[in-house]
ROVO-898797 format. One record per residue (C-alpha): residue number from 1; x, y, z. Coordinates in Angstrom, 2 decimals. Example, Ala and Ser with C-alpha at 12.3 -4.5 7.8 and 13.67 -1.06 7.14 Angstrom:
2
seq  x  y  z
1  12.30  -4.50  7.80
2  13.67  -1.06  7.14
***
This chain:
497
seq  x  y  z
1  0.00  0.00  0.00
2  1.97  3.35  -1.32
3  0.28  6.21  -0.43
4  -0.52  8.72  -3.28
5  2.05  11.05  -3.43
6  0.74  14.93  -2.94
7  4.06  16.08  -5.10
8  3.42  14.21  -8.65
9  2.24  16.63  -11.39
10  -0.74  15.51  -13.73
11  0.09  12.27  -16.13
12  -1.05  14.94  -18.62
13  1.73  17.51  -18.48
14  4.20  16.08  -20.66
15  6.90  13.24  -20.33
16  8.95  15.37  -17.54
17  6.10  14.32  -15.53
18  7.72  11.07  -15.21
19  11.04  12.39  -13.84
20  10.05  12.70  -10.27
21  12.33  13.76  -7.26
22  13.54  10.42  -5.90
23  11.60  9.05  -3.44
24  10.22  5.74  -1.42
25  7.02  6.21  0.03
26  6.75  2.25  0.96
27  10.31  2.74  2.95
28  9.06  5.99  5.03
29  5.47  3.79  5.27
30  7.53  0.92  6.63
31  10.02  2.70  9.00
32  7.20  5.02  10.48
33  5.10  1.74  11.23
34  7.98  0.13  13.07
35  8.44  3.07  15.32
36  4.99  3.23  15.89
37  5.10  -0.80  16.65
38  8.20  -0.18  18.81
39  9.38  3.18  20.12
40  12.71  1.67  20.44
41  13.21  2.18  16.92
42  13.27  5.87  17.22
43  16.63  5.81  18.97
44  18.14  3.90  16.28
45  17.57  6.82  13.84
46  17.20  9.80  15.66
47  20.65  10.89  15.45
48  21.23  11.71  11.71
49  17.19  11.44  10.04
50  14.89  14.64  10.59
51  11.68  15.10  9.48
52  12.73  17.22  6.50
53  14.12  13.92  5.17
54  11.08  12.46  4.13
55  9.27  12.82  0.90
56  5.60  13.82  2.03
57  4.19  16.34  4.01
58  2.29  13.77  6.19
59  5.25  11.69  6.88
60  7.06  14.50  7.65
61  4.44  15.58  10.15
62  3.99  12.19  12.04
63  7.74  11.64  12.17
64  7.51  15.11  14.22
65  4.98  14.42  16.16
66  6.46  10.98  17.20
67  9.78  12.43  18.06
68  8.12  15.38  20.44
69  6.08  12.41  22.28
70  9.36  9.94  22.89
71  11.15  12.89  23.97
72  9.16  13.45  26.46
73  8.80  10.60  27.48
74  5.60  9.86  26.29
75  4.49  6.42  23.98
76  4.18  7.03  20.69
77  1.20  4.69  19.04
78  -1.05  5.41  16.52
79  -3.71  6.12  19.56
80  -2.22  8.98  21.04
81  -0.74  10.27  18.00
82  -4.23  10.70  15.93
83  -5.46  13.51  18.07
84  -2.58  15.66  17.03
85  -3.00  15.05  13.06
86  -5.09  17.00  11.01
87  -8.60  16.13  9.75
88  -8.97  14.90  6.45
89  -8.09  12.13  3.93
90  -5.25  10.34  3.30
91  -4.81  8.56  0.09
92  -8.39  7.47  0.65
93  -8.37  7.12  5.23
94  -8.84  8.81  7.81
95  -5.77  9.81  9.66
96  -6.74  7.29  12.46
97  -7.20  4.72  9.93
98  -3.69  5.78  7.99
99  -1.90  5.26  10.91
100  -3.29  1.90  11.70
101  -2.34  0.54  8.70
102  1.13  1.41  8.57
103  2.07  0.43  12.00
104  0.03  -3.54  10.93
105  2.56  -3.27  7.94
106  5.60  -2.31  9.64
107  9.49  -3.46  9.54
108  10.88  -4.98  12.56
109  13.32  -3.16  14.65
110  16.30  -4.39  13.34
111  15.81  -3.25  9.47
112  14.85  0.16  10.80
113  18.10  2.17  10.44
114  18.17  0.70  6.90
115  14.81  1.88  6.08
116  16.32  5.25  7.73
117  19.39  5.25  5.48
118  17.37  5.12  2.72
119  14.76  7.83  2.96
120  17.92  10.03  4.10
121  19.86  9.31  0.92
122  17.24  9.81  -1.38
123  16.70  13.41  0.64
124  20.10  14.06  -0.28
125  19.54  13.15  -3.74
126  16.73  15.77  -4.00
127  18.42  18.17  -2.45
128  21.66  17.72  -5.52
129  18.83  18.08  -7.89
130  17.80  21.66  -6.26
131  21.24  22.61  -6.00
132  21.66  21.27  -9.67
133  18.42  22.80  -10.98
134  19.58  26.56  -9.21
135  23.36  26.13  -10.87
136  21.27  25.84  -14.69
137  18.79  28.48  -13.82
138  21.09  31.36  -12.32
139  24.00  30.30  -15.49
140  21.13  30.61  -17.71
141  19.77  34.04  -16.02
142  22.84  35.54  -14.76
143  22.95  39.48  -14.67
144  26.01  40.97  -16.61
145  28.10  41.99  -13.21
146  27.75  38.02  -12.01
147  31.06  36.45  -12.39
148  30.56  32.68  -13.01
149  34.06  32.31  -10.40
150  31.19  33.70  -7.88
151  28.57  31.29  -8.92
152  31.16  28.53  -8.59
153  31.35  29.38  -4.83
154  28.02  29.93  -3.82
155  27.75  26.03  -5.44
156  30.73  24.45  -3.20
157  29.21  26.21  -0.49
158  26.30  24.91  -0.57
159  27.30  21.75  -1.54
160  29.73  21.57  1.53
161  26.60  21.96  3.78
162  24.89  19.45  2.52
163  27.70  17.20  2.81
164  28.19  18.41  6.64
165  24.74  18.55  7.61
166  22.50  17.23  4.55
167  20.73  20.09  5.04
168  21.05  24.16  3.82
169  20.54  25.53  7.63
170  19.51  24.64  11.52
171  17.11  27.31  11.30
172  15.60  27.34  14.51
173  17.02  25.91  17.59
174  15.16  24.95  20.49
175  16.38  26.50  23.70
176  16.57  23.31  25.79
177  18.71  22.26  22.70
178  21.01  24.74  22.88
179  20.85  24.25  26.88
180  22.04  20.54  26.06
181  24.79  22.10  24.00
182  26.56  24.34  26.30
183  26.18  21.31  29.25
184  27.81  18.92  26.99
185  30.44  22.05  26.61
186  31.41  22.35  30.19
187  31.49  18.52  30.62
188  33.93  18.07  28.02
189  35.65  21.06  29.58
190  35.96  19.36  32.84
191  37.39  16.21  31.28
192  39.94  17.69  29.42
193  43.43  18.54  30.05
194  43.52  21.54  31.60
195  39.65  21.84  31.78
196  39.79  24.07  28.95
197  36.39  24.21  26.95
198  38.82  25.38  23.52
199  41.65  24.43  21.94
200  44.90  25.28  23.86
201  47.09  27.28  22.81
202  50.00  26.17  24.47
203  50.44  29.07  26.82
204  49.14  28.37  30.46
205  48.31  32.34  31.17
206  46.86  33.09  28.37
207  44.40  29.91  27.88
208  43.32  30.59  31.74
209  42.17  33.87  30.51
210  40.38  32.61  27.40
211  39.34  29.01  28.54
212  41.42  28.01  25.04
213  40.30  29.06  21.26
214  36.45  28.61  21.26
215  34.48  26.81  18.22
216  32.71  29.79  16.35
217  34.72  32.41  17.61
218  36.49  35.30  15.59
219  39.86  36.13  16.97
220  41.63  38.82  16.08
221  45.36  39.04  16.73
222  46.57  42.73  15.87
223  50.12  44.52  16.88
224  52.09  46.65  15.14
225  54.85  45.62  12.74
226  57.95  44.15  14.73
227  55.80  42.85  17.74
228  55.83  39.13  16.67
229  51.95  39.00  15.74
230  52.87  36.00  12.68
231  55.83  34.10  15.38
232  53.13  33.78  17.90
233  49.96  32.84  15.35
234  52.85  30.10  14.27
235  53.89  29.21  17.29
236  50.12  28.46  18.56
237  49.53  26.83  15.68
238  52.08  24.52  16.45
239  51.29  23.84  19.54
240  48.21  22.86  18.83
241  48.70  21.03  15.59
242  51.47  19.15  17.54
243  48.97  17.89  20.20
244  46.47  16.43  17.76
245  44.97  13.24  18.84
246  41.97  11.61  17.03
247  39.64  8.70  17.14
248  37.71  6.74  14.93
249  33.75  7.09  14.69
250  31.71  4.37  13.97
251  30.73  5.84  10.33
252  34.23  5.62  9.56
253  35.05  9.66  10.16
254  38.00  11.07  12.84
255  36.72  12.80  15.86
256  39.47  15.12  17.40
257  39.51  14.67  21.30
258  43.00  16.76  21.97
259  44.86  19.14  20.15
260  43.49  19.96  16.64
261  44.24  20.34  12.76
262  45.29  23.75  11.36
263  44.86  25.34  8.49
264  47.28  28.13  8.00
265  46.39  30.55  5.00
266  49.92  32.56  4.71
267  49.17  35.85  2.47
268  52.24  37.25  3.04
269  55.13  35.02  3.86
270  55.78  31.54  1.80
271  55.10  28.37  3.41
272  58.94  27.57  3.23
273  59.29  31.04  5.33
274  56.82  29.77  7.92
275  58.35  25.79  8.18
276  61.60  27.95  9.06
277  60.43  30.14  11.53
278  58.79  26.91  13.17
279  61.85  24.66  12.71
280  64.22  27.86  14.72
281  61.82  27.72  17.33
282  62.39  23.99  18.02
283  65.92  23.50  17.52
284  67.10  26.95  18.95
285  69.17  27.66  16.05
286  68.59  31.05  14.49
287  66.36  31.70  11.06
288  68.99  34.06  9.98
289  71.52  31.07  10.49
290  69.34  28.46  8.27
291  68.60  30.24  5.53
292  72.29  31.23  5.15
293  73.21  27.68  5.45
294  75.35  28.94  8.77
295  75.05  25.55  10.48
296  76.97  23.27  12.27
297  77.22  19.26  11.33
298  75.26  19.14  14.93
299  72.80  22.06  13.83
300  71.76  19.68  10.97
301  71.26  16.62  12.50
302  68.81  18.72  15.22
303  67.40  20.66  11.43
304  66.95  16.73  9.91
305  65.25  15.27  13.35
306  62.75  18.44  13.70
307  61.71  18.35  10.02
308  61.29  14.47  10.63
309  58.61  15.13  13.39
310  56.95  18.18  11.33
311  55.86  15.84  9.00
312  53.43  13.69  11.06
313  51.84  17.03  12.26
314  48.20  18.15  10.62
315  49.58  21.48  9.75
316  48.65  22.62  6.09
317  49.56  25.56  4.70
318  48.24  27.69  1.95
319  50.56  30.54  0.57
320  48.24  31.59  -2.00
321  48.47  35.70  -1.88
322  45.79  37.77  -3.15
323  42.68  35.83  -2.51
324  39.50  37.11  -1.75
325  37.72  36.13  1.66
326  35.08  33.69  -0.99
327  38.37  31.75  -2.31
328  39.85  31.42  1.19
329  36.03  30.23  3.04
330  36.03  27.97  -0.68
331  39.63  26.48  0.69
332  38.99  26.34  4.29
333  35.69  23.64  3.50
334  37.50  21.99  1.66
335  40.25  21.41  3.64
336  37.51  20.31  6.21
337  35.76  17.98  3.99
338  39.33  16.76  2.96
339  41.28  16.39  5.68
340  39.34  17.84  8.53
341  40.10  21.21  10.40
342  40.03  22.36  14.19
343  40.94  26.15  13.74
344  42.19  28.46  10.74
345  44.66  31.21  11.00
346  44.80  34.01  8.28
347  47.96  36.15  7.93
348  46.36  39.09  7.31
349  43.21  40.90  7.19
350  44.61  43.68  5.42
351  46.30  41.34  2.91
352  42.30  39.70  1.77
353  40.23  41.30  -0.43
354  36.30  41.27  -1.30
355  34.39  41.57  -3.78
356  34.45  43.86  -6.63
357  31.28  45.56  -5.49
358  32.43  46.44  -1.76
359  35.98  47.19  -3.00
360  34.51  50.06  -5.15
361  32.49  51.26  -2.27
362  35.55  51.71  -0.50
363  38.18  49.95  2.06
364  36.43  50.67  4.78
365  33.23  48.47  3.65
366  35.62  46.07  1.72
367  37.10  45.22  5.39
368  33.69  45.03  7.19
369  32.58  42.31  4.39
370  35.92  40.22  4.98
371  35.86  40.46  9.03
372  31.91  39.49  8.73
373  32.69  36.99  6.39
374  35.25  35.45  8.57
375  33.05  35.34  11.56
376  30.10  33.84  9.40
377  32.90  31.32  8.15
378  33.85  30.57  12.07
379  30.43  29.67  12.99
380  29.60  27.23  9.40
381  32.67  25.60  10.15
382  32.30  25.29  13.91
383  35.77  26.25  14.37
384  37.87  29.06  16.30
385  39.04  31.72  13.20
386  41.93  33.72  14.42
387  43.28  36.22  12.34
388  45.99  38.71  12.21
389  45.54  41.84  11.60
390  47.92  45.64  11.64
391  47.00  48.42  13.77
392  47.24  52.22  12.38
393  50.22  54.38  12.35
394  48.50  56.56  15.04
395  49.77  54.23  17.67
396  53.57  55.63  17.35
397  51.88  59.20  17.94
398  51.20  58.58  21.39
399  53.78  58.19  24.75
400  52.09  55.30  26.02
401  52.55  52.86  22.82
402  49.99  50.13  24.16
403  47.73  49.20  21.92
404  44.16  50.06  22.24
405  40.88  48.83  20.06
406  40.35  52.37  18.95
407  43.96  51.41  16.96
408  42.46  48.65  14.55
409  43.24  49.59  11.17
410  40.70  50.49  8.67
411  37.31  49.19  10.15
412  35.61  49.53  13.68
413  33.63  46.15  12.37
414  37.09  44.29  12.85
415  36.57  45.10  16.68
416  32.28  44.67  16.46
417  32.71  41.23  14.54
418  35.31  39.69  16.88
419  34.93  37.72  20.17
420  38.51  38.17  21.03
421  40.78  40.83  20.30
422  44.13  40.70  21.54
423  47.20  42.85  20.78
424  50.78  41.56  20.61
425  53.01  44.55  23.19
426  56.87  44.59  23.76
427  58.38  47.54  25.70
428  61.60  46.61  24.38
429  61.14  47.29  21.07
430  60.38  50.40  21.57
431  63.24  51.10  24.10
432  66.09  50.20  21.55
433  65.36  53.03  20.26
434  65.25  55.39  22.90
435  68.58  54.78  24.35
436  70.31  57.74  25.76
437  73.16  59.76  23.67
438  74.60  60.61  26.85
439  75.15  59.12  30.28
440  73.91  59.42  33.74
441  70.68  59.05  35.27
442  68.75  58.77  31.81
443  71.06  56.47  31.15
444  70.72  54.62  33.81
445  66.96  54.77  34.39
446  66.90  53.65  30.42
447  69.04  50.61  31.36
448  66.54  49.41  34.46
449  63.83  49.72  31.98
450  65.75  47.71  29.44
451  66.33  45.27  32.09
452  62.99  44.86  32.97
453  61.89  44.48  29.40
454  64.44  42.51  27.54
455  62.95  38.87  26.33
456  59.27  39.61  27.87
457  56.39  40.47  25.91
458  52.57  40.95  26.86
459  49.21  39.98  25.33
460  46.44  42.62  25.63
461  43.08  41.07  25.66
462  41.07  44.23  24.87
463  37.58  42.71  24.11
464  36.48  39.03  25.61
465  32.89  38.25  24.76
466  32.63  35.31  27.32
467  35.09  36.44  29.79
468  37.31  39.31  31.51
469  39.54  41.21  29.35
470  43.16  41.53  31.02
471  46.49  41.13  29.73
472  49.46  38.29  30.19
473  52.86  38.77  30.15
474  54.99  35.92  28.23
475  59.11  35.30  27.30
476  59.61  36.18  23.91
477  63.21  34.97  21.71
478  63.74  37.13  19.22
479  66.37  34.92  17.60
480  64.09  32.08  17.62
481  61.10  33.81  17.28
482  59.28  31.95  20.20
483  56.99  32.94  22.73
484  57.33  31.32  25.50
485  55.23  31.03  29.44
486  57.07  33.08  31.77
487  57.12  31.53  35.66
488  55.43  32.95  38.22
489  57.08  33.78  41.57
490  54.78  31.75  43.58
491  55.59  28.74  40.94
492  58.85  29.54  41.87
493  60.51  27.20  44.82
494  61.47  29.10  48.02
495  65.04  30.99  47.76
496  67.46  29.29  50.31
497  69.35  31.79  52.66
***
């Protein structure tokens, strides 16, 4: 017994009428009566089929209905459903009547999630024909200012969704959803090393502050030139990529429980630039040195064994310069579809570009669609986004060279779109070049201060959406370009005399 379906056009209409959307009305017939039969069935499929899944409008609705009732606890059976469906007929029954025959004609439990599979791939299937049928119609229609490189990413886009999700959005969430969501946060956050509910960056201070990198969040990491904004983006991104640890899912896909994979989208420097940078700040030996060849038989055995471990660490690199922010969110999915990705880091902001239209409306609106972009991109991906980004000139204007948000370059939507904003501050930079010509005590107060400052640098959190803002001081080799935890004096053990 099929039931009619509500979709089919008239027999009359031509031979298109024949193509229909793939469907199986016996299989969502079948699985519907088994759940109905046994509620156990329900959990078997509940975690990856939705009601959107099915074909008709009436399946759709009792699939609903049935989930709301076993959720709460309640026995779904076509009894207590029929009170909730609407009046009228269905392929010929009453609704109480409808449901009553599927669940005498149902599957057993154990071909359910087959039945399940089934009506989900065949939702996918209609959903490439939409996607298909909008690719035609927009070609066919497109205005003269379309570019087709623009159409081509709207397509993977979409297309990456439905391979994430199998569906184009969440739309509405229920709030005891989302409840469920930010328990299941702070649980994992208690089990994890260092009951951080993000991905650890590998500096103790600075993750207490921030509870780690959080999934969805836009971080911007901004400093003048010469503060070491790219060593320490590298250096976290080492950290973390060297910490990855996976496990297998059932369905055959890698869940990351510790560390993560990075994508690193270089618009400036050349991935060779950044694999040296990373390999001086693990064997101690100076960039300067390696790329002059300046290296001892012993520096090149420690060169040899760091490269060796590099290349068992899920750290990808694209040096691509001059894409726009729709190439790099193209790259980033499918890097994630590919290979899988925990967090992103873009060297620079100021280095992307949008799209033609914004561009000629100015920087200033070319930046706010890139930063919005990136934050959109954050929260499709479900990863942390940080990106670099230069502060204005006006900085070196003022005494007190700290950084503040009102310093951002180009765009005050850089510091609305971000969670995080933190600026990259060392004293000693500055002080080099403010020595004294001449001695005494400006000499010598110059000399504490260069003291005090030498190999230390500090992070500025100016803007924390889920937490205090403060700022953390850190070691910082200049040589090696590493950052680096600095010990506290009550870490410290007790001084002997």
């Amino acid at each position: 017994m099929a039931l009619e379906s509500t979709l089919r056009k008239p027999q009359e209409e031509t031979q298109e009428a024949w193509r229909q959307a793939p469907h199986n009305v016996e299989a969502e017939q079948a699985l519907l009566g088994a759940i109905l039969v046994n509620n156990d069935a329900f959990d078997r499929v509940s975690g990856f089929l939705k009601p959107s899944h099915f074909f008709e409008p009436i399946h759709q609705k009792i699939f609903e209905l049935t989930a709301e009732m076993i959720r709460m606890g309640k026995v779904a059976t076509p009894i207590t459903l029929k009170t909730f469906l609407p009046e009228g007929d269905i392929a010929g029954l009453t609704a109480a009547q409808y449901l009553a025959r599927i669940a005498s004609e149902a599957t057993t439990v154990i071909n359910a999630e087959d039945y399940a599979r089934t009506i989900y791939d065949l939702s996918i299937r209609r959903d490439l024909i939409r996607i298909g049928e909008d690719m035609v119609n927009v070609a066919y229609d497109a205005p003269v200012d379309f570019k087709p490189g623009d159409q081509i990413e709207d397509a993977e886009r979409r297309l990456y969704e439905l391979a994430e999700t199998g569906r184009y959005d969440k739309g509405f969430v229920r709030f005891s959803e989302a409840s469920k969501q930010a328990v299941d946060l702070a649980s994992r956050a208690y089990q994890r090393e260092g009951h951080l509910s993000g991905l650890a960056t590998g500096f103790t201070d600075l993750d207490h502050l921030m509870g780690g990198l959080q999934p969805s969040d836009l971080v911007i990491l901004a400093g003048r030139p010469g503060m070491g904004k790219t060593a320490l983006a590298t250096n976290i991104a080492y950290n973390i990529a060297l910490e990855y640890r996976g496990r297998p899912l059932p369905d055959g896909s890698i869940e990351t429980v510790h560390g993560g994979i990075v994508g690193f989208f270089s618009l400036e420097m050349s991935a060779e630039q950044l694999a040296t940078r990373i390999l001086s700040e693990q064997t101690e030996i100076s960039s300067s040195k390696i790329r002059r060849g300046d290296i001892t038989e012993s520096d090149f055995g420690k060169l040899a064994a760091a490269a060796q471990m590099m290349q068992s660490i899920p750290l990808y690199i694209d040096e691509t310069g001059g894409v726009s922010i729709a190439q790099l969110a193209a790259r980033a999915r499918r890097l994630k579809r590919q290979r899988g990705l925990d967090i992103m880091i873009v060297d620079y902001i100021q280095l992307l570009s949008g799209s033609s239209r914004r561009a000629q409306e100015g920087r200033v609106q070319e930046v706010t669609e890139i930063t919005t972009n990136l934050k959109a991109l954050a929260k499709e991906l479900n990863i942390p986004v940080l990106a670099i980004s230069q502060l204005s000139r006006q900085v070196e204007s003022r005494d007190d060279k700290r950084p503040q948000l009102s310093d951002l370059r180009e765009s005050g939507s850089i510091e609305q779109d971000a969670d995080v904003v933190a600026f990259v501050y060392r004293e000693e930079y500055y002080l080099h070049g403010r020595e004294p010509l001449e001695g005494g005590d400006k000499l010598e107060r110059w000399q504490k201060s260069m003291a005090a400052a030498r190999g230390r640098a500090e992070i500025i959190v100016a803007k924390h959406r889920h937490g205090p803002t403060d700022s953390v001081a850190m070691s910082f080799e200049a040589q090696f370009t590493r950052f680096g935890n600095l010990a506290r004096e009550e870490r410290l053990p007790d001084r002997v005399g």
